[in-house]
C-alpha positions as CSV (number, residue, x, y, z in Angstrom):
1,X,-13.5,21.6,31.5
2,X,-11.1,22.1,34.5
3,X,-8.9,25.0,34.2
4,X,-5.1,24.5,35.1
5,X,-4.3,25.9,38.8
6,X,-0.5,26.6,40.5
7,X,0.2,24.2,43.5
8,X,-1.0,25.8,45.8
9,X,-4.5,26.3,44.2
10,X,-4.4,23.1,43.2
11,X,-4.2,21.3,46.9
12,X,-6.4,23.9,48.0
13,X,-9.3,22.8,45.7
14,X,-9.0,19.4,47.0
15,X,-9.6,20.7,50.3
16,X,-13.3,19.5,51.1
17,X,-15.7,22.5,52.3
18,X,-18.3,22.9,54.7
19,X,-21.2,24.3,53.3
20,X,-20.9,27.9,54.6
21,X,-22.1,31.0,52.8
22,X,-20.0,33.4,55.3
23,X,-16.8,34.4,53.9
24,X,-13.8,34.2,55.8
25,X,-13.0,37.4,58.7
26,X,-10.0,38.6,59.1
27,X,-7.3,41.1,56.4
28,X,-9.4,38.7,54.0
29,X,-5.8,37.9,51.7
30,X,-8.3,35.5,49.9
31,X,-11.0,35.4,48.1
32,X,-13.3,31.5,48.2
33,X,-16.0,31.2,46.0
34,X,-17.7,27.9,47.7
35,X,-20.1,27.8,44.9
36,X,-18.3,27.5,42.2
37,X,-17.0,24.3,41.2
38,X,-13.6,24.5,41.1
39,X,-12.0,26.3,44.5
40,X,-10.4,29.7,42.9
41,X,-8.0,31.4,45.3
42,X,-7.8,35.3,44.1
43,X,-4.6,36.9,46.0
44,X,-6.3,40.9,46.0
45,X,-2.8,42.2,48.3
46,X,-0.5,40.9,45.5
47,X,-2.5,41.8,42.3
48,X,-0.3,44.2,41.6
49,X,2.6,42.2,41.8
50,X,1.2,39.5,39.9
51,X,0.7,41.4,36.7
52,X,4.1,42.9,37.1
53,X,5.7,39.0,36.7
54,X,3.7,38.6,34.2
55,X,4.5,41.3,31.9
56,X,8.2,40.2,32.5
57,X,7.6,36.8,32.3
58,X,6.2,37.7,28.8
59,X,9.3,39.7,27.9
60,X,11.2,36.6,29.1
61,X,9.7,34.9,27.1
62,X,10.3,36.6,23.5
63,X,13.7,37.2,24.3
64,X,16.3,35.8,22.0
65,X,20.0,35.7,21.9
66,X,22.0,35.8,18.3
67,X,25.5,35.8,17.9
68,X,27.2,38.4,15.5
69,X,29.5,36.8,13.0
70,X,31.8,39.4,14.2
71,X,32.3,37.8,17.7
72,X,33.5,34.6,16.6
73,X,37.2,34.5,16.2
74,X,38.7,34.5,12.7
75,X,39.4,31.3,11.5
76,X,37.1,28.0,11.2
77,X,35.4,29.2,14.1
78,X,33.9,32.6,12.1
79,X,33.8,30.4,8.9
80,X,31.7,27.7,10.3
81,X,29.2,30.5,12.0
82,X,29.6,32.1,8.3
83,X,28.1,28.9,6.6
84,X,25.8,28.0,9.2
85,X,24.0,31.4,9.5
86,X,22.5,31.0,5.9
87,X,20.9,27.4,4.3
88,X,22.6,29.2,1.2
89,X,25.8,29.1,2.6
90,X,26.0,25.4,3.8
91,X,28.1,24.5,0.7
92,X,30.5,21.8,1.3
93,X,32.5,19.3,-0.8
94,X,30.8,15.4,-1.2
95,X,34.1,13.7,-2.2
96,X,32.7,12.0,-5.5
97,X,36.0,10.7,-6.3
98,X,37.0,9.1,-2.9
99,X,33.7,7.8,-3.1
100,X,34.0,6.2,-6.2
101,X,37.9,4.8,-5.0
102,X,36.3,3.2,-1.8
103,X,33.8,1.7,-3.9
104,X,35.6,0.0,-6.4
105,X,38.6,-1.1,-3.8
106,X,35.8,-3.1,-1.8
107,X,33.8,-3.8,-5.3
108,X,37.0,-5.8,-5.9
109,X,37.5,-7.3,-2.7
110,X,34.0,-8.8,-3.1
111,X,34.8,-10.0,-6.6
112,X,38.3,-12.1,-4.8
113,X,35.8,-13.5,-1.7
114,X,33.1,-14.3,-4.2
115,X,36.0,-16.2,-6.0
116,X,37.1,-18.1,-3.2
117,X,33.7,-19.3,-1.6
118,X,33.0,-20.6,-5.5
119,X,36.6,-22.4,-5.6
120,X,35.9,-23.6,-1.9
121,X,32.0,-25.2,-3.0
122,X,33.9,-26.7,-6.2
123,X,36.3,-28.5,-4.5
124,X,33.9,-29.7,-2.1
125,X,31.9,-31.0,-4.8
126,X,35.1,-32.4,-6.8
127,X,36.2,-34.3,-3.3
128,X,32.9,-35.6,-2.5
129,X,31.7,-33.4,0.3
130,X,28.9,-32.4,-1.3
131,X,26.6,-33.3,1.5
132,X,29.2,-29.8,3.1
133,X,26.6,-27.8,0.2
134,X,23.4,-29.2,1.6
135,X,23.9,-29.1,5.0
136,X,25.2,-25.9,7.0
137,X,25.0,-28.0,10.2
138,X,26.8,-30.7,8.6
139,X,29.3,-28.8,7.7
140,X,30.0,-27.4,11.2
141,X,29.9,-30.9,12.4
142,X,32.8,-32.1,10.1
143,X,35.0,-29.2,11.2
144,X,34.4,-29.8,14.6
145,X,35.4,-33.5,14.1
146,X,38.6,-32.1,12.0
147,X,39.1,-29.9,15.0
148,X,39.3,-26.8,12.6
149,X,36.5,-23.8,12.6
150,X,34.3,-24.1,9.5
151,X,36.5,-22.6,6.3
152,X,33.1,-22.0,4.5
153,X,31.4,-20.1,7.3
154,X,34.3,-17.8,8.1
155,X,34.4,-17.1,4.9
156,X,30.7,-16.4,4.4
157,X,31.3,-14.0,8.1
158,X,33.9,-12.3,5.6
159,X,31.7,-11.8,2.9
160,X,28.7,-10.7,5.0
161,X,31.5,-7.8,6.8
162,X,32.8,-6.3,3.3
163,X,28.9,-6.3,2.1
164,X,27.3,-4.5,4.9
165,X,30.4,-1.4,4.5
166,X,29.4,-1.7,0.6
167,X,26.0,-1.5,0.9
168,X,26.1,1.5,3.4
169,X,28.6,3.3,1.0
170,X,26.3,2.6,-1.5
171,X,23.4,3.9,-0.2
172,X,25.3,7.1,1.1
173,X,26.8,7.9,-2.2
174,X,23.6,7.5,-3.7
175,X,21.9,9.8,-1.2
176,X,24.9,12.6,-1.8
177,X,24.0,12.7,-5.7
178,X,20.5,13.5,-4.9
179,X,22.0,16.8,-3.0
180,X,21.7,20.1,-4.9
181,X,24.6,21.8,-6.4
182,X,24.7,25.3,-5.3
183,X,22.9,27.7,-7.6
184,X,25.4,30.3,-9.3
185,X,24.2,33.3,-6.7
186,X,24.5,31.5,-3.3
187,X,28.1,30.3,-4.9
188,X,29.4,33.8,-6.0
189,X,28.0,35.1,-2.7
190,X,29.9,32.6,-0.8
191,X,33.3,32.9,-2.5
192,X,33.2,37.1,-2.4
193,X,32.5,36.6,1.7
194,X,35.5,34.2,1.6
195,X,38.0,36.7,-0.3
196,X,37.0,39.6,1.3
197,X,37.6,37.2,5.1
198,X,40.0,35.2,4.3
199,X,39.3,33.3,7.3
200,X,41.9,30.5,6.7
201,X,45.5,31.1,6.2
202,X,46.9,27.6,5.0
203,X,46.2,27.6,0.7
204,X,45.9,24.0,0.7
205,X,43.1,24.2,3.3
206,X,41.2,27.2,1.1
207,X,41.5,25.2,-1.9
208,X,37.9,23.0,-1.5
209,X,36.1,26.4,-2.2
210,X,37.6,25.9,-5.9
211,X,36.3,22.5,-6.5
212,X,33.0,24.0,-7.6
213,X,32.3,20.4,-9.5
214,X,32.2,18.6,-6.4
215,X,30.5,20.5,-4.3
216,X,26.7,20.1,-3.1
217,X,24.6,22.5,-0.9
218,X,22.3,21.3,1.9
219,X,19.7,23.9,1.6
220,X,16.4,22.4,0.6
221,X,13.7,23.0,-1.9
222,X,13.5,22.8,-5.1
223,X,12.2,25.9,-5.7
224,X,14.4,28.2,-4.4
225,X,17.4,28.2,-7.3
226,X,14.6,29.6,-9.7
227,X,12.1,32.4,-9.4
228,X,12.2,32.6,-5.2
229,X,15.9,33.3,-6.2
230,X,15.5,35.6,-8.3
231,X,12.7,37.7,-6.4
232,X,15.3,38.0,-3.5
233,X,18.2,39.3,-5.9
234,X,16.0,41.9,-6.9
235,X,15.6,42.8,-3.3
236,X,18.9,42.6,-2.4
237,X,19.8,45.2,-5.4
238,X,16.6,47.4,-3.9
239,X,18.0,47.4,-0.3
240,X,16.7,50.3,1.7
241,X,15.3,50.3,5.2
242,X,12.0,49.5,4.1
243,X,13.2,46.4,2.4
244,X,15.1,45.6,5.3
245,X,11.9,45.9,7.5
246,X,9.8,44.1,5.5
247,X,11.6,41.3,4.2
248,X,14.4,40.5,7.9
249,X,13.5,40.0,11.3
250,X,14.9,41.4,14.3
251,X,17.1,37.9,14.5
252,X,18.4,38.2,11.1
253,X,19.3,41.8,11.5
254,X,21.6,40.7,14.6
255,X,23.8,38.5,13.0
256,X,26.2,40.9,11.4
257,X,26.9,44.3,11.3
258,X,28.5,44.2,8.3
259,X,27.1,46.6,5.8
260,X,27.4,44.2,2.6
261,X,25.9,41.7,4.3
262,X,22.3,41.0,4.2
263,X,20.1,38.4,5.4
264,X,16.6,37.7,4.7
265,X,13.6,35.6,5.6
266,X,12.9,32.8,3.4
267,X,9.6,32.4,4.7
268,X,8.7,36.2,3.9
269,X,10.2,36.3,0.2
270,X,8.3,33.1,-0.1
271,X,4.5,35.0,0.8
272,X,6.2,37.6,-1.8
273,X,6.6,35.1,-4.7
274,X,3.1,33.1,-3.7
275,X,1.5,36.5,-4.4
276,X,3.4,37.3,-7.6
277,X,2.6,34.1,-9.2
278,X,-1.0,34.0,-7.8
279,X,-1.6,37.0,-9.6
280,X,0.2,35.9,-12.9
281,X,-2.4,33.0,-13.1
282,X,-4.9,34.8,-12.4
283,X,-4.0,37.3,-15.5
284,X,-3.9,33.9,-17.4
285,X,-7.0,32.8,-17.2
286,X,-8.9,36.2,-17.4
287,X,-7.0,37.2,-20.5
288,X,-8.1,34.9,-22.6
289,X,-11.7,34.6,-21.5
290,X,-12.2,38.3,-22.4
291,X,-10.2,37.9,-25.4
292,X,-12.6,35.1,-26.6
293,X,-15.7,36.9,-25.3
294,X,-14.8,40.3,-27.2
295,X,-14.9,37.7,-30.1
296,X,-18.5,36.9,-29.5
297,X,-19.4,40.8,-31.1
298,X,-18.0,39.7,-34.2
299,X,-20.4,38.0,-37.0
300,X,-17.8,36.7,-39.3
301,X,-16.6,32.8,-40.4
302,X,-13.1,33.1,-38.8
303,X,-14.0,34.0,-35.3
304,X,-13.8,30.5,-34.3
305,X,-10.1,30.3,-35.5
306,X,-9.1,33.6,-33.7
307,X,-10.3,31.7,-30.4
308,X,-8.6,28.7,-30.9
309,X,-5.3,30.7,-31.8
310,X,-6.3,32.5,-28.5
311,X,-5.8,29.3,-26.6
312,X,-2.8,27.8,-28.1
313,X,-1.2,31.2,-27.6
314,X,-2.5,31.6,-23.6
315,X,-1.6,27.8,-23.3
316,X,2.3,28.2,-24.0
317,X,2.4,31.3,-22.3
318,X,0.6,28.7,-19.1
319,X,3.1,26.4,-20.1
320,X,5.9,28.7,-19.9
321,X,4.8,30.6,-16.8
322,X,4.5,26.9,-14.6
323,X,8.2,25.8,-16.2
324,X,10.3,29.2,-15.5
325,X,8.5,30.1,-12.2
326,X,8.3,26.7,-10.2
327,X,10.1,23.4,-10.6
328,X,7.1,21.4,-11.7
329,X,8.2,18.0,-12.9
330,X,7.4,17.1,-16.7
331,X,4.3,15.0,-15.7
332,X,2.9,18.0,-13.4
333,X,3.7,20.3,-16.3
334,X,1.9,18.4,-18.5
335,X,-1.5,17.7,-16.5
336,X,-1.5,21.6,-15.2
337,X,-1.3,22.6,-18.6
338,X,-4.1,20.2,-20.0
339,X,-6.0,21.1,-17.0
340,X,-5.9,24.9,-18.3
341,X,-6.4,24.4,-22.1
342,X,-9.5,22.0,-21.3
343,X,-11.1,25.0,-19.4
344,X,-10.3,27.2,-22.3
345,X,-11.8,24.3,-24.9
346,X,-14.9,24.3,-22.6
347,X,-15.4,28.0,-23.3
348,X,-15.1,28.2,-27.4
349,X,-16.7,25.3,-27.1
350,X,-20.0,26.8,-25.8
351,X,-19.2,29.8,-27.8
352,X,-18.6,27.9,-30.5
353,X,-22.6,27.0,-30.1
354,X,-23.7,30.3,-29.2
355,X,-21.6,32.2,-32.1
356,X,-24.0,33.3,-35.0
357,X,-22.6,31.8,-38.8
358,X,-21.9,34.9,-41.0
């Protein structure tokens, strides 16, 4: 495996050698080992000056820039660094309603075209040009003969126009109801920034903040509006400097000085919350295997009905545990929790066989 080399390394590796075993005479600024098969140039004068470069082009290298919100100047320029310093705080308005108006005004232009080309093919048919219906070159033909363009193809050029705008429209307005509406704590935390800035002056220009039915959030996850939100509330109400160091990054901590203002690393409170409901499966499945095994001590008729209780009870708790702290869809609910209650049934069922009959 060749190692990489600077320029000057490199051309002097391509330099053939004689075979010499002398080094060099002379202040001896280099160093050739002629046995090795790679030519390494060693530079012994500048050594010192070498690790220096590095060191700073190490410190070059981790250094980052952040902008306080604080140096932007009041207005939409601090507002847009506002909602663009958080995913939380990217909250905007989709425009349901215009989209809706747009869509029906060219749902009904469609409706008038489709009209038209049906009247066009009926008369056609009525005048005897119904060859115009089974031939598009024949149709072009007879309207170059009448010396007129095509009425059937500009019409169809129409058509094709006010379906591609619909379609795309379409699709868009489908893509913005997939969007997440912003969860209840990244709203009120948005809208207490915004009256305590008041970055815009003009009411009418304030007023989309309000609209809290039409407006959608582009942070991403599904996850996050549920337990991962409510883990970092919880910090947020514990902030100390220990918090703060644990749970921000130099970065974060740059973007504001302002004292009510906190931001946090999603990635961090995301280890937090793995480990939080690691553990609260793992005191799932324990808890009811040593439930069921204190059961084996006991001699009587009704121990296997205690154990089966056991398991319906541990299962809802499972159930309720993968539904409040994740946003498992119905059918990942549902094979998670048979998946747990047929390793419980596994266990009464051998000690079901190993139980003694009082």
């Amino acid at each position: 495996m060749t190692s990489p080399c600077s320029p000057p390394e490199c051309q002097l590796s391509a330099i053939p050698e004689k075979p010499q075993s002398k080094s060099s005479q002379g202040s001896g600024d280099a160093i050739i080992n002629i046995d090795s098969r790679a030519t390494t140039a060693v530079n012994t004068t500048n050594s010192y000056h070498s690790s220096v470069s590095l060191s700073h082009a190490k410190s070059e290298i981790k250094e980052t820039i952040t902008v306080p919100l604080q140096d932007y100047p009041s207005g939409y320029p601090r507002q847009a660094a506002f909602q663009s310093s958080e995913p939380s705080f990217s909250i905007y308005r989709c425009f349901n309603y215009l989209h809706s108006r747009v869509l029906l005004e060219l749902q009904d232009q469609l409706r008038v075209l489709e009209s038209d080309l049906t009247d066009l093919d009926n008369l056609d048919l009525e005048n005897g040009q119904e060859k115009r219906l089974k031939s598009r070159a024949y149709d072009l033909r007879q309207a170059k003969k009448e010396k007129i363009e095509s009425e059937r193809a500009g019409l169809i050029a129409t058509i094709r126009d006010k379906l591609v705008n619909y379609d795309e429209i379409l699709v868009k307005a489908r893509e913005l109801n997939t969007f997440q509406r912003p969860s209840k704590r990244d709203y009120g935390s948005f809208r207490t920034w915004f009256w305590n800035e008041k970055p815009l002056s003009y009411e009418l220009e304030e007023q989309f903040i309000k609209r809290k039915e039409d407006l959608v959030t582009l942070r991403h996850g599904r996850e996050w509006a549920g337990f991962d939100g409510l883990i970092e509330e919880l910090i947020r109400k514990l902030h100390c400097p220990l918090t703060q160091k644990i749970f921000t990054t130099p970065e974060l901590r740059a973007k504001t000085n302002n004292k009510y203002i906190h931001y946090y690393s999603s990635s961090r409170i995301e280890k937090l919350v793995g480990l939080i409901i690691t553990f609260i499966i793992f005191v799932l499945l324990i808890l009811p295997v040593v439930a069921m095994y204190r059961l084996t001590s006991i001699t009587y008729r009704n121990t296997i009905f205690d154990a089966i209780g056991i398991l319906v009870v541990f299962t809802l708790l499972f159930s309720a545990a993968m539904s409040l702290l994740t946003r498992a869809k119905r059918h990942e609910l549902f094979a998670a929790s048979a998946a747990y209650c047929a390793v419980l049934v596994v266990f009464i069922s051998n000690f079901g066989s190993q139980a003694p009959v009082g």
